[in-house]
C-alpha positions in Angstrom: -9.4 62.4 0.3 -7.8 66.1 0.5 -6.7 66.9 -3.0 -3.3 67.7 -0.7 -3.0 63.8 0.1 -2.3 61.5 -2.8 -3.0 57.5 -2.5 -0.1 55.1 -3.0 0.8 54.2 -6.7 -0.9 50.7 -7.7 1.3 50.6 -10.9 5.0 48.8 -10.3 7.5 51.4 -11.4 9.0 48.8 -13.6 7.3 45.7 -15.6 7.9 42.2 -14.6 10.4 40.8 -16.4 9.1 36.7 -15.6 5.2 38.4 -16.1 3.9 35.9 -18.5 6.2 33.1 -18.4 5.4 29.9 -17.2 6.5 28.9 -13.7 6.4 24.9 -14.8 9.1 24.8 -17.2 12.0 22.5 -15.8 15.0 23.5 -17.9 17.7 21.9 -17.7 16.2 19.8 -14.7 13.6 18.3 -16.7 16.3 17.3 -19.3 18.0 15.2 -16.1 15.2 13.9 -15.3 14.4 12.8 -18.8 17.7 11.0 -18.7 17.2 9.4 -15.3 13.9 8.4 -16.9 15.8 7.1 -19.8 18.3 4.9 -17.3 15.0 3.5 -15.6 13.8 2.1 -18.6 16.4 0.8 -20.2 17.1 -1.0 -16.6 12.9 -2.0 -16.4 13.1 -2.8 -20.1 17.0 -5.3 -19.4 15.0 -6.8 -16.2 12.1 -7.9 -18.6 14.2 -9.5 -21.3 16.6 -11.4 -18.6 13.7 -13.1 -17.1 11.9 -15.6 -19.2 8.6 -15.6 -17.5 8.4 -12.2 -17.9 6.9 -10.9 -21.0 8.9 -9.3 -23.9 6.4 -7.0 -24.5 6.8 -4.9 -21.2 10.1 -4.8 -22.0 9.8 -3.6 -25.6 7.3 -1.0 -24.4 9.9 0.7 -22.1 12.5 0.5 -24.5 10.4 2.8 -26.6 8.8 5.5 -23.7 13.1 5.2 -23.2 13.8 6.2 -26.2 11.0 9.1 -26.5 12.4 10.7 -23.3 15.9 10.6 -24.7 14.7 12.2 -27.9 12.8 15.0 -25.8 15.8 15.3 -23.5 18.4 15.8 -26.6 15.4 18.6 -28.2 15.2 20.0 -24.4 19.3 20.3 -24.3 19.4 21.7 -27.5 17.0 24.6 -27.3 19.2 25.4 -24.1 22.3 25.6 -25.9 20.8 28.0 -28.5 19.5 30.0 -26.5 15.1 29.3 -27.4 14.6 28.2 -23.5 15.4 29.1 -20.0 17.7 26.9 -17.8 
């Protein structure tokens, strides 16, 4: 190379301001799926207790992974009110 020609700049003139997050958070989109989640349980979880062949346990079992995603939806919401996470 002449000392005249320079080589285009590798360096971005400004930093990333996403560099280093993650691309997989959901937001506020994971917190409505959570709820959706939460409706589909609760309506496996009715379905298994209205049938009396069906076992109660199922229906016990999605009553609980029901109420864990509400819980994690309701933390989810609340860090996005306050400001902790992206939406």
């Amino acid at each position: 190379m002449n000392p005249r020609q320079t080589g285009t700049n590798q360096q971005p003139q400004r930093p990333d301001p996403e560099h280093g997050k993650s691309s997989t958070t959901l937001g506020f989109f994971g917190a409505l799926a959570e709820i959706f989640g939460v409706v589909l349980m609760l309506g496996i979880g009715l379905s298994f207790l209205m049938v009396e062949m069906q076992p109660n346990a199922v229906a016990w079992v999605a009553f609980v992974i029901g109420a864990v995603l509400l819980v994690d939806a309701i933390r989810r919401l609340r860090r996005i009110a306050i400001g902790k996470d992206r939406y």
